[in-house]
C-alpha positions, 0 to 999 in steps of 0.5 A, a space after each residue: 878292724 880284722 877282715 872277718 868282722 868288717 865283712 860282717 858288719 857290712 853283711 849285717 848293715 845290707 841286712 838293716 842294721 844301722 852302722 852304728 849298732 852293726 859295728 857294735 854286734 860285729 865286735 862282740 860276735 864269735 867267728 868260727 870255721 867249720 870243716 866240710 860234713 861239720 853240723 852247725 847246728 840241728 833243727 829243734 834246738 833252741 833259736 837263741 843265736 844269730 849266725 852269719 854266713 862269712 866265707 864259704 856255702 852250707 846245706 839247709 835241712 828240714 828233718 822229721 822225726 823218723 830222722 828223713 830230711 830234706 834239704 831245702 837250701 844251700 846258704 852263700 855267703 853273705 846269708 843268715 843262717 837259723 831264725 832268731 826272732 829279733 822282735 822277741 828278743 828286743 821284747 826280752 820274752 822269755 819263750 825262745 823258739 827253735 830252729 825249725 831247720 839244721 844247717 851242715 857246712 858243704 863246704 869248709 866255711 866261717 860262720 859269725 855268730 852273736 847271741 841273743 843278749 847281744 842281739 836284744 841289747 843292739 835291738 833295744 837301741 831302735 825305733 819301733 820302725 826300724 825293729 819292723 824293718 828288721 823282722 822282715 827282712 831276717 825272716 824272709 828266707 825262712 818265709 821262702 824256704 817253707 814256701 819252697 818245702 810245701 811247693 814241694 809237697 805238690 810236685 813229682 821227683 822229676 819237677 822238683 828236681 828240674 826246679 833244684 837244679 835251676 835254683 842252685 844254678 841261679 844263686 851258684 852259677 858262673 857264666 860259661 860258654 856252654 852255659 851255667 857252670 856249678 862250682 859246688 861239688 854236688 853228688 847224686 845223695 845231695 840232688 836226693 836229699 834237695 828233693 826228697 827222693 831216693 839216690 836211684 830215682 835221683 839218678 835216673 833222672 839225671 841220667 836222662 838229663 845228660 842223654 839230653 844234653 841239658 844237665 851233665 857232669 864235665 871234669 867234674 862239675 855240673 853244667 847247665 846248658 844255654 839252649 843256643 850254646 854248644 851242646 855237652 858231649 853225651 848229646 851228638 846226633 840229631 836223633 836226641 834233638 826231641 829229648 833235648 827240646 823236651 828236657 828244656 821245656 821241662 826245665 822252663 816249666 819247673 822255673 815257674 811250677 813251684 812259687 805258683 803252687 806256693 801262691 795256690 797253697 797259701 793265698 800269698 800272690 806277693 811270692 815272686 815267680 823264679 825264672 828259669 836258666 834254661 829256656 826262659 
């Protein structure tokens, strides 16, 4: 079997999808490589394709009509990209719901993707149970990210960025010993977009967070910083030790601040609080 198909029967099988029937969608799914900056697609289209993150990281968009969006995620390989109904296709209903979110590859990437026939055909092979099992699982990160968004909606600049940065450093982040170092090129446009604010309040405050020594750029990637490791090199007298010990609290607050307003704003107490990088 080629290496893209496999990866992507085992992503499927991690996603309840009996061996069987995952190798079944696996071999009838088309696999495509998108460039860096490439739309896969847009928000408003139709939901009638499955898409399958195989290699590589992509931006998750919500967009209004004004045309402003705001990035709510950045998918890794291994995820599922859109939100195809799996329970609606198994049912073969006739209404296809559209993709509430756009995705836009960050990075060069291969994405799988199988259609909805395929899906509805694979899908009608299973007990009632297994279907269920299905749904929740390939809904719970949309579940998340609309969590994420309106969490967002109750927070200032600052605290929705301070939580941004942990959450890219909690599912992107490589040990070292200054502390999570960010292999993704990220620019002060996409902390803006993640957040919902302008390039020059974005960076300010990234700017604030570098004085402090809790957030900063070295050779060209962001590192988020253990409070017990070395401090980065915008930060190298005593003066600025309150700053630092402020922005750490800010960053162990903002750990927590956003799925707690979530539980507030929808009454879900199942959301799962986040812990923080940085101070937690």
């Amino acid at each position: 079997m080629d290496a893209s198909l496999a990866s992507l029967q085992d992503v499927l099988e991690r996603f309840d999808w009996p061996a069987d029937v995952a190798a079944t969608l696996a071999a009838s799914a088309h696999v495509i490589g998108y460039e860096r900056g490439a739309s896969i697609f847009h928000a408003g289209e139709p939901a009638d394709l499955l898409y399958v993150l195989l290699s590589g990281e992509v931006k998750l968009y919500y967009g209004n009509r004004d045309g402003a969006r705001l990035l709510v995620g950045i998918a890794r390989r291994g995820q599922l990209l859109g939100g195809m109904d799996v329970d609606a296709a198994a049912r073969s209903d006739d209404e296809h719901p559209n993709q509430f979110f756009g995705a836009q590859a960050l990075s060069r990437c291969t994405v799988a993707i199988i259609t909805r026939a395929r899906v509805a055909a694979a899908a009608r092979q299973l007990d009632t149970g297994a279907v269920l099992k299905l749904v929740h699982r390939t809904k719970a990160d949309s579940e998340r990210l609309s969590a994420r968004m309106l969490a967002f909606l109750l927070m200032n600049v600052r605290s929705r960025l301070t939580y941004a940065i942990n959450e890219v450093a909690a599912s992107f982040g490589i040990d070292d010993p200054r502390g999570k170092l960010i292999p993704l090129r990220l620019s002060h446009e996409d902390f803006g977009e993640m957040v919902g604010a302008s390039r020059p309040m974005v960076s300010k405050h990234l700017k604030e967070f570098a004085r402090a020594g809790v957030f900063y750029k070295q050779d060209g990637r962001y590192i988020l910083a253990d409070r017990h490791a070395a401090v980065g090199p915008v930060q190298s007298s005593t003066s600025s030790t309150r700053p630092r010990a402020v922005a750490e609290r800010g960053f162990r607050d903002a750990g927590r601040t956003p799925l707690r307003l979530a539980q507030q704003a929808t009454g879900d107490s199942a959301l799962p609080a986040r812990k923080a990088i940085v101070g937690g």
